[in-house]
C-alpha positions as CSV (number, residue, x, y, z in Angstrom):
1,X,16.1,6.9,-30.6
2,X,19.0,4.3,-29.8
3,X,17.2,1.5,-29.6
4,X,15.9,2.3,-33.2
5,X,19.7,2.4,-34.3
6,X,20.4,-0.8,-32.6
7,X,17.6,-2.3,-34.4
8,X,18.3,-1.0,-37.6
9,X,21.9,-2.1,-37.0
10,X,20.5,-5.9,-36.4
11,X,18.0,-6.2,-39.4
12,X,21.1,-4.9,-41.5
13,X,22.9,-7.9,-40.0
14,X,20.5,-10.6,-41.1
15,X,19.8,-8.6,-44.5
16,X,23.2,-8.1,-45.5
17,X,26.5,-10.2,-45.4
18,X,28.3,-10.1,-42.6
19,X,32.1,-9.1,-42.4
20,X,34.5,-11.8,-43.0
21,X,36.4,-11.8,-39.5
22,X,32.7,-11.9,-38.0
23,X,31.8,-14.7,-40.2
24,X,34.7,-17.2,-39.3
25,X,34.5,-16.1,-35.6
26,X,30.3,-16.9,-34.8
27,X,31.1,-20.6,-35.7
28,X,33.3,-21.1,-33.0
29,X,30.8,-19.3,-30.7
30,X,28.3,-21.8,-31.1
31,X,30.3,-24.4,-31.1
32,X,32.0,-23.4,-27.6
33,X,28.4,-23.3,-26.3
34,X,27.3,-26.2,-27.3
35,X,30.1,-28.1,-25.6
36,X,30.1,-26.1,-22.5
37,X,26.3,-27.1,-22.6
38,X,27.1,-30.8,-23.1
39,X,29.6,-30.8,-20.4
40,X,27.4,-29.0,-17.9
41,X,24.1,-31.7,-18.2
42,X,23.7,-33.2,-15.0
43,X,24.8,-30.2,-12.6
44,X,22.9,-29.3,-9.8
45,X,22.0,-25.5,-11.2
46,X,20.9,-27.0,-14.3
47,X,18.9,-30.0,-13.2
48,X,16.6,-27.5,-10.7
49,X,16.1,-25.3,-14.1
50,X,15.2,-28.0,-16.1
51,X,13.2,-30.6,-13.5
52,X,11.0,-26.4,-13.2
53,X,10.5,-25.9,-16.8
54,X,9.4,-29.8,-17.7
55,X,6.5,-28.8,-15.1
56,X,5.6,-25.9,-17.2
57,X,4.9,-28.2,-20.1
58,X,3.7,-26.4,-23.5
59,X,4.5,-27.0,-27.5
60,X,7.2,-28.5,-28.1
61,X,9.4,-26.4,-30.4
62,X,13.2,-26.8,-29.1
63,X,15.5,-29.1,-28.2
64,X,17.3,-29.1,-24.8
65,X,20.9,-29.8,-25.5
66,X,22.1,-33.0,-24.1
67,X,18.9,-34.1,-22.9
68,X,16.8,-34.0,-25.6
69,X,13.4,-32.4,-24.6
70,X,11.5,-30.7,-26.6
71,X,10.0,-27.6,-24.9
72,X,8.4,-24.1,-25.8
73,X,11.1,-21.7,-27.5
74,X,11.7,-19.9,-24.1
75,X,11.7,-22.5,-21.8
76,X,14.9,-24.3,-24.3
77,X,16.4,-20.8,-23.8
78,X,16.1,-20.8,-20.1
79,X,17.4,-24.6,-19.5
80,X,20.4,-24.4,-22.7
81,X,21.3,-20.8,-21.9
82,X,21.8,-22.1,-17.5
83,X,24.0,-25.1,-19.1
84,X,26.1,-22.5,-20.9
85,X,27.2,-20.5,-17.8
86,X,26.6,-23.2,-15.5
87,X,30.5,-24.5,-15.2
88,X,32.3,-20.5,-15.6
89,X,33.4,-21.5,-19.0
90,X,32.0,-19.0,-21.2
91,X,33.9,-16.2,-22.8
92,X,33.7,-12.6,-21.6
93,X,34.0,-9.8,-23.4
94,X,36.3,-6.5,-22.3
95,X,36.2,-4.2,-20.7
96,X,33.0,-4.4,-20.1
97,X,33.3,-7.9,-18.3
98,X,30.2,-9.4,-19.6
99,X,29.5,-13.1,-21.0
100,X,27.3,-12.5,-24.2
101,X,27.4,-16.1,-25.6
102,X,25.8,-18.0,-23.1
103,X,22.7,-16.3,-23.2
104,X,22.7,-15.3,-27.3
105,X,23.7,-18.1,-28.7
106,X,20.7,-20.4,-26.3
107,X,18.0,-17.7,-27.4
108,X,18.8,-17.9,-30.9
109,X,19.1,-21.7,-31.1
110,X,15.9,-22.0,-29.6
111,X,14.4,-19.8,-31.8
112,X,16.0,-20.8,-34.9
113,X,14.3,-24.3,-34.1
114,X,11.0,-23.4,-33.3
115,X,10.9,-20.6,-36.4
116,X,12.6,-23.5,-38.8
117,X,15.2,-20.9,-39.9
118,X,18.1,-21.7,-41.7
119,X,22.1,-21.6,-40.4
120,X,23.3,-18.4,-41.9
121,X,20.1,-16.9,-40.1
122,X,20.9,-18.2,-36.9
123,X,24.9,-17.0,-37.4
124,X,23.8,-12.9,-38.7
125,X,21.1,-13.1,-35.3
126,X,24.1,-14.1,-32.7
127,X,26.6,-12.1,-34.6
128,X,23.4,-9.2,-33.9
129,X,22.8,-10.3,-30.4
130,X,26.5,-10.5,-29.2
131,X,27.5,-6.7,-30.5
132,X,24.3,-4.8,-28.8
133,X,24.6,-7.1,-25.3
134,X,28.9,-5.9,-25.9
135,X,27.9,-2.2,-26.8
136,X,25.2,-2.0,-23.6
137,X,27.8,-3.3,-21.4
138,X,30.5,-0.8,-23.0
139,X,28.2,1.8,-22.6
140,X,28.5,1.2,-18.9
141,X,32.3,1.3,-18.6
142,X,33.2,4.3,-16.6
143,X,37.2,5.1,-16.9
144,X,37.3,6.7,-14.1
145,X,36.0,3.7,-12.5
146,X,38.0,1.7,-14.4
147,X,35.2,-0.8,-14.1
148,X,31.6,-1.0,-15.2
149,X,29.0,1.0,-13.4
150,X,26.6,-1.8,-13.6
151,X,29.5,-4.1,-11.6
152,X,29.6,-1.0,-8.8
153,X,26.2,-1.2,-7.9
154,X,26.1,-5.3,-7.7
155,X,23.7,-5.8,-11.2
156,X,25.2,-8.5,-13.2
157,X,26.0,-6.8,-17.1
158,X,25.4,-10.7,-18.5
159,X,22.4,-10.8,-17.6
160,X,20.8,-7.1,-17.9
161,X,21.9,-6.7,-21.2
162,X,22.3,-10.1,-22.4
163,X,18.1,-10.3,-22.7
164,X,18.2,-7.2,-24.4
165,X,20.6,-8.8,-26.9
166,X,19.0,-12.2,-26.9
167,X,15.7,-10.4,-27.9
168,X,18.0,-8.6,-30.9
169,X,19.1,-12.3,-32.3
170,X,15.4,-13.6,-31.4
171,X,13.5,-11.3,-33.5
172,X,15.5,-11.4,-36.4
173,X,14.8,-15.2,-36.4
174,X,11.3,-14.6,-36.1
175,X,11.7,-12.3,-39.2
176,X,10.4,-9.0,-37.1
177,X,11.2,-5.8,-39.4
178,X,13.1,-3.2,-37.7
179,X,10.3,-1.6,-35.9
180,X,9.8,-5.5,-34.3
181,X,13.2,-5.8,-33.2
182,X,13.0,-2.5,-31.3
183,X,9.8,-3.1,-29.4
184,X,11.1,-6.8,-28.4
185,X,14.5,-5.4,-27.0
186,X,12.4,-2.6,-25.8
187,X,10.2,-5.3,-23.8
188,X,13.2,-7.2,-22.8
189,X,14.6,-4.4,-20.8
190,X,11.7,-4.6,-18.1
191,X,12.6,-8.6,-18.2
192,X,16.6,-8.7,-17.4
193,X,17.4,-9.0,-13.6
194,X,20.9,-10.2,-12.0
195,X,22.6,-9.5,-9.1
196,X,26.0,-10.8,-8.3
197,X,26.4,-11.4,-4.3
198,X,26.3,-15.6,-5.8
199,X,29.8,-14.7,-6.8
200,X,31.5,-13.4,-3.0
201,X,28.9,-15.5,-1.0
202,X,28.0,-18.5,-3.0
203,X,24.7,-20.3,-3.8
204,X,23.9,-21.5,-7.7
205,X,21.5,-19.1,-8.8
206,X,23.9,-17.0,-11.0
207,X,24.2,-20.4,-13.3
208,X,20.8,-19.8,-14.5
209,X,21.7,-15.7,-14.9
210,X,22.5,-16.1,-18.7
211,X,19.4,-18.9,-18.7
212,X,17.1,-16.0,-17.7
213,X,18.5,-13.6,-20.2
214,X,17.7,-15.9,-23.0
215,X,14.2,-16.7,-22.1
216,X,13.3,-13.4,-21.6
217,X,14.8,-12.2,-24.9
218,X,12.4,-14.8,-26.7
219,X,9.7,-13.9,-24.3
220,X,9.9,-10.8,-25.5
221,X,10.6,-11.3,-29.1
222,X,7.8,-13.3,-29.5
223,X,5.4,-10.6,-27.6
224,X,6.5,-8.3,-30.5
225,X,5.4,-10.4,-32.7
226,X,2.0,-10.8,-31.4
227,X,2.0,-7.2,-31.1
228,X,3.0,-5.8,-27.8
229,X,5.5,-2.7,-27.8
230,X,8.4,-1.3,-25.6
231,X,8.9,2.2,-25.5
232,X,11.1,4.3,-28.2
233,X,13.4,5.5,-25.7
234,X,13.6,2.4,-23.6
235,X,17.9,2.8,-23.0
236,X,18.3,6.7,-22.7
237,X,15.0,8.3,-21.2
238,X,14.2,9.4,-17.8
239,X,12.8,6.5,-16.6
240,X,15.0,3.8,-18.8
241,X,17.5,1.3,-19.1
242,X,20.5,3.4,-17.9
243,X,18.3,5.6,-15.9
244,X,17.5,2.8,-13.4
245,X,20.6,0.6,-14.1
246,X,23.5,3.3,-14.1
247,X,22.1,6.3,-12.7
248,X,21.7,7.8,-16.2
249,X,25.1,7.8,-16.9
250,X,26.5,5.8,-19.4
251,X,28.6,6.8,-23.5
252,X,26.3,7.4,-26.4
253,X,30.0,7.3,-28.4
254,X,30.4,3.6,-27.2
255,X,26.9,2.2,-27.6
256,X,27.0,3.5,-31.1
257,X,30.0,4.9,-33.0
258,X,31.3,2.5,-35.9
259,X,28.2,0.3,-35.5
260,X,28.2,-2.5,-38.1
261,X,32.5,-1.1,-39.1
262,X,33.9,-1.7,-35.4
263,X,33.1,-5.3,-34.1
264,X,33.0,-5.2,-30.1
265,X,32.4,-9.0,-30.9
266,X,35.8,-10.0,-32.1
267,X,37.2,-8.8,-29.0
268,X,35.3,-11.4,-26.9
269,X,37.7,-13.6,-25.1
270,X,37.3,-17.3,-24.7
271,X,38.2,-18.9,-21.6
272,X,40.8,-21.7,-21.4
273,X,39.6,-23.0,-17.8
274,X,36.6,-23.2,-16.1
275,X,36.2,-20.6,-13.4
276,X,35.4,-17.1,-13.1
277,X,38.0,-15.0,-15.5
278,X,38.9,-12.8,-13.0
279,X,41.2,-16.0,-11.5
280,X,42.7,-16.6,-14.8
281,X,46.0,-14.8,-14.9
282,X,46.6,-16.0,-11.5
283,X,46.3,-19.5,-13.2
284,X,48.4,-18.4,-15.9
285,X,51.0,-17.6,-13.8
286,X,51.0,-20.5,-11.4
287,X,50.9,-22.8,-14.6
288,X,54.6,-20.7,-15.9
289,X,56.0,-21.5,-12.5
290,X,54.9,-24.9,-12.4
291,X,56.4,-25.6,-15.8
292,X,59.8,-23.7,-14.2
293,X,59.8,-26.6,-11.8
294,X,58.4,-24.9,-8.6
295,X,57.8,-27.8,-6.6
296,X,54.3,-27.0,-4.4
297,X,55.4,-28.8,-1.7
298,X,58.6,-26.4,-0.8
299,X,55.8,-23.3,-0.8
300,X,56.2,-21.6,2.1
301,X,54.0,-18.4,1.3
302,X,52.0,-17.1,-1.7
303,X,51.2,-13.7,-2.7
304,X,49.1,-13.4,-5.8
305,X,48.5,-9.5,-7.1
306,X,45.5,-8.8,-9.0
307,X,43.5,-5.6,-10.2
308,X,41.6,-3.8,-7.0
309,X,38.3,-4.3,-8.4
310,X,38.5,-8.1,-8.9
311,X,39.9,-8.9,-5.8
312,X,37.1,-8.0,-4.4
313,X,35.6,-11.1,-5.7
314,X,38.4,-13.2,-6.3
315,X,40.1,-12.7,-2.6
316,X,37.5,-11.1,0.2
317,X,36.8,-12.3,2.1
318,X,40.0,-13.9,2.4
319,X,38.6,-17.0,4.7
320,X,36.2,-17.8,2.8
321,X,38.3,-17.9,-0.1
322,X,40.8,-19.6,1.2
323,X,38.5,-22.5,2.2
324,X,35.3,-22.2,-0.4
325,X,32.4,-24.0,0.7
326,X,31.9,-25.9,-2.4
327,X,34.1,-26.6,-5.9
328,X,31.5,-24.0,-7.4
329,X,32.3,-21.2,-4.9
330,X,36.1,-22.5,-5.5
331,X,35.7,-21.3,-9.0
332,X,35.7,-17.2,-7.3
333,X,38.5,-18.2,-5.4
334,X,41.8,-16.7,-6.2
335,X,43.7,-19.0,-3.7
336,X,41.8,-22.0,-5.1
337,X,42.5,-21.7,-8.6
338,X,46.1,-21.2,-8.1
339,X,46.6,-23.8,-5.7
340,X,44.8,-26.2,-8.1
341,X,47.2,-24.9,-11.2
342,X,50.5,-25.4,-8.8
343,X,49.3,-28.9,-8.1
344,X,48.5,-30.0,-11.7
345,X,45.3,-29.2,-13.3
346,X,43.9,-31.0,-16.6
347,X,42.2,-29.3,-19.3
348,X,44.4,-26.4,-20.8
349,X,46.0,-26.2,-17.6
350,X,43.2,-26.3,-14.4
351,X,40.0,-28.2,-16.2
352,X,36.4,-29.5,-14.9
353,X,37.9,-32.2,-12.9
354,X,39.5,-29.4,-10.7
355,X,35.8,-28.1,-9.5
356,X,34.2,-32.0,-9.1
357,X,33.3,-33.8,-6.0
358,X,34.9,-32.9,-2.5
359,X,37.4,-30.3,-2.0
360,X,40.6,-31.9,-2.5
361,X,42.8,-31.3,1.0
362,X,45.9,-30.4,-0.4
363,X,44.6,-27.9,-2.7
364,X,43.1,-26.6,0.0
365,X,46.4,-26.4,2.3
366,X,48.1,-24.4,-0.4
367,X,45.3,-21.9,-0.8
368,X,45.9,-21.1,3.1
369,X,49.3,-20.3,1.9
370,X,47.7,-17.3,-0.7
371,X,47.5,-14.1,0.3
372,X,45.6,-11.7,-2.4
373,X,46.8,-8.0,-2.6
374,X,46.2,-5.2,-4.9
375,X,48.6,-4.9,-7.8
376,X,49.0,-1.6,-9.3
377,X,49.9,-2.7,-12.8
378,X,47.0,-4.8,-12.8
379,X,44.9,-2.0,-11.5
380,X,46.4,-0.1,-14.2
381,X,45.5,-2.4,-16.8
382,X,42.1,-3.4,-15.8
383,X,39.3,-4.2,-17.2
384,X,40.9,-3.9,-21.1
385,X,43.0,-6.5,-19.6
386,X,43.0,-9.1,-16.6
387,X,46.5,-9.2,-15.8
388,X,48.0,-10.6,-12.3
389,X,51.4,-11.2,-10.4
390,X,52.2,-14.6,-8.4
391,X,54.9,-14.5,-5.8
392,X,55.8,-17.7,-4.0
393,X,58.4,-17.8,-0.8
394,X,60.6,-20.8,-0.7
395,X,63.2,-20.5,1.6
396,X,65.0,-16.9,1.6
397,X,64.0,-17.2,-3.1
398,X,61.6,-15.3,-4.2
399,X,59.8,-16.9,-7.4
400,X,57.7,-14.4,-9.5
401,X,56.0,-14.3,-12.7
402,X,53.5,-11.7,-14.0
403,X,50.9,-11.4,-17.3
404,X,49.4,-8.7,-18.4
405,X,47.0,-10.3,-20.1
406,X,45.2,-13.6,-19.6
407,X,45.1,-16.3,-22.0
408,X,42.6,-16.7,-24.6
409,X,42.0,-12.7,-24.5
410,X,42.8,-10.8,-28.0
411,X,46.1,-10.1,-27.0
412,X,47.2,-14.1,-26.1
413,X,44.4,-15.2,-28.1
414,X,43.6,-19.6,-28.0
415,X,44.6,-21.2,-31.1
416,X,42.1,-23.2,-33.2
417,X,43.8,-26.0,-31.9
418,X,43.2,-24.9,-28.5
419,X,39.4,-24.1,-28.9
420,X,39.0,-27.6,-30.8
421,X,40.6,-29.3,-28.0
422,X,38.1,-27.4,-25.6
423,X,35.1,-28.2,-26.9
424,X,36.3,-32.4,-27.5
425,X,36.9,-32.3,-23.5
426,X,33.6,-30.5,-22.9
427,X,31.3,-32.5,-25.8
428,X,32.7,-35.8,-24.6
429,X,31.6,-35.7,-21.6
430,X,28.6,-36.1,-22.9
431,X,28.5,-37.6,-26.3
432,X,31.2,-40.4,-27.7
433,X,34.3,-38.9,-29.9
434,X,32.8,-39.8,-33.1
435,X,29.9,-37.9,-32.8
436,X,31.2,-34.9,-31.3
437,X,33.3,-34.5,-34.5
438,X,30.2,-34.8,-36.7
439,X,29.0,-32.1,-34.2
440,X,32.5,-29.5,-34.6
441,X,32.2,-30.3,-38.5
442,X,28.4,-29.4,-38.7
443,X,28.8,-26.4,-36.5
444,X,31.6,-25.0,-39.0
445,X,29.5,-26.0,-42.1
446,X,26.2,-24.0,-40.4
447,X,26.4,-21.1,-43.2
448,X,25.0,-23.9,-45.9
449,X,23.0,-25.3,-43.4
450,X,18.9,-25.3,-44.4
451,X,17.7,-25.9,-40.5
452,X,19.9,-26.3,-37.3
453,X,17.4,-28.9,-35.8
454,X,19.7,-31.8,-37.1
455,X,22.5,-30.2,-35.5
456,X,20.9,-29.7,-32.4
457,X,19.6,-33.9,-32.6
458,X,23.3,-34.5,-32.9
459,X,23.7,-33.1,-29.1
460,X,21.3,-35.5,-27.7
461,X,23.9,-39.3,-27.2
């Protein structure tokens, strides 16, 4: 049965050494997490989670990054895992358009902590947990479609398969044989639940999306252990996971060829600004015109081009993405985001400060100014690639620029320098400099490190 090869797939992961590329990558996973967590503490998504989970009460086995709670393996998962998606800066995989960090990394963190394993088990378990949430959500990609089946029919991938993956990474930490690790992601699949409607129509429940997907993969991980069981054929059978999720269609060749050779993991792309990554080639190009000295103020029309099936959540409808009703809904909006890169962002380009406090005016004057259209190159290139044309009228000139591919994907990949400097924006927010480098240097060292509680008591100022 799949899951079975999954499983097998996982235990091999913790019980063998891991590939080098995969090795050096998982580091900077956690480490983006953590400072997306840091940065997030405070937000309104995040605060509601975790004022809810301090009323559940319970052992206390793991910490709550930033705040410093100790709380029940799953409830940790739920709080760190809503701080890691909460600000739209998590990396996303492709093409099946899916954020597996944010909830993997929380799940296995929290679980690490409360099972006192050691660093190198925590690195093999999210290494595990990011390439089955990556191959469920490949398995999903129709190229017909050109977009993932799960995406067509409103279920958010992150979440639906990031708690199958989280209870991968969860029962490998809880040392679950292969058998284990099957019934827990078996178990997990009746737990995952996501739709995306947050992302056209606003509201902050798709923060805690990735939140959910790591509780429920300890929930369920931790039921195996105590000896409940999910069904053998949990992904492919009549009544299973693609049965009710993709209408039973979905690529036994992508869930499983080269498993363990072929890492879906290394083609995970990191994102370099803080909104959804369907806006960021449309940033990318408002940044190259900016630097060619288009002045903003001169603008008398935009037109930005993007792939059909993103503009769908990127630029309809059109008024309310013109004028978002809040600086989270501004991170959907194709009009914001490039308005915000034309009139100088921070950050690598358009940072946090970009989607804080009220709607700033002229931002929102030059988003009027956007129109969002089809682009059949992007089309064309989509979802293997987010790509996007800007076109801005001054006068009777015509300024354009076009990317195929956003920044920080594999093919115009961040540079270590560029991920360091992300996380020292994000982690100070929260902590001072000098203790967000001990943080970056004990995240890098984690493969010789005995327990990752001291590296989790180095997230709490």
């Amino acid at each position: 049965m799949t899951v079975s090869a999954l499983a097998r797939f996982a235990v091999a992961c913790r019980d063998a050494e891991l590939p080098a590329a995969v090795r050096a990558d998982v580091p900077a996973r956690v480490l983006d997490i953590l400072g997306l967590a840091l940065a997030a503490g405070g937000g309104p998504g995040p605060a509601a989670v975790l004022r809810s989970v301090r009323r559940w009460g319970g052992t206390a086995e793991s910490t709550v990054i930033g705040a410093g709670d100790r709380l029940p393996a799953p409830a940790a998962a739920l709080v760190n895992g809503t701080l890691a998606h909460a600000l739209d800066f998590d990396d996303t995989h492709l093409p099946s358009v899916l954020h597996p960090s944010a909830s993997v990394v929380p799940a296995a963190l929290a679980t690490a902590e409360a099972a006192g394993a050691s660093g190198a088990g925590l690195l093999a378990a999210v290494a595990a947990g990011i390439e089955i949430t990556n191959r469920l959500g490949m398995a999903a990609y129709d190229p017909v479609l050109a977009n993932s089946i799960f995406f067509e029919r409103g279920l958010h991938a992150t979440s639906i398969c990031g708690a199958i993956g989280s209870a991968a990474a969860a029962g490998l930490l809880l040392g679950l044989d292969a058998d284990g690790v099957a019934s827990a992601m078996g178990v997990a699949a009746s737990m995952g639940a996501g739709l995306l409607e947050a992302n056209r129509a606003g509201g902050t429940v798709k923060q805690a999306h990735c939140g959910w997907a790591a509780h429920a993969g300890v929930s369920a991980a931790y039921l195996a252990l105590d000896g409940l069981t999910g069904p053998p054929s949990v992904l492919e059978g009549r009544f299973g996971f693609f049965a009710a999720y993709a209408d039973g269609r979905y690529s036994a060749p992508a869930l499983l060829d080269d498993l363990g050779t072929r890492w879906e993991l290394l083609r995970t792309a990191y994102k370099p600004y803080p909104s959804n990554h369907f806006t960021h080639p449309g940033i990318d190009c408002a940044l190259v015109l900016r630097a060619a000295g288009l002045d903003p103020s001169t603008v008398d029309w935009l037109e930005l081009g993007v792939a059909a099936a993103p503009l769908r959540t990127i630029g309809e409808p059109l008024a309310e993405k013109t004028s978002p009703r809040s600086t989270y809904h501004a991170k959907f909006s194709g009009p914001y985001t490039v308005a915000a890169a034309l009139l100088g962002g921070g950050g690598l380009g358009v940072g946090l400060a970009d989607f804080e406090g009220p709607l700033d005016p002229d931002r929102l004057a030059l988003a009027a100014k956007v129109s969002v259209v089809p682009d059949a190159r992007a089309t064309s290139l989509f979802p293997h690639a987010f790509a996007a044309v800007l076109r801005a009228g001054v006068g009777g000139t015509v300024h354009e620029h076009r990317v195929d591919a956003s920044k920080g994907s594999a093919e115009s990949p961040l540079t270590p320098a560029e991920l360091d400097l992300k996380f020292r924006l994000n982690a100070t927010r929260a902590l001072p400099e000098d203790r967000a480098t001990t943080l970056s240097t004990a995240v890098r060292a984690l493969g010789e490190s005995a327990s990752v509680t001291p590296i989790l008591s180095l997230t709490v100022a």
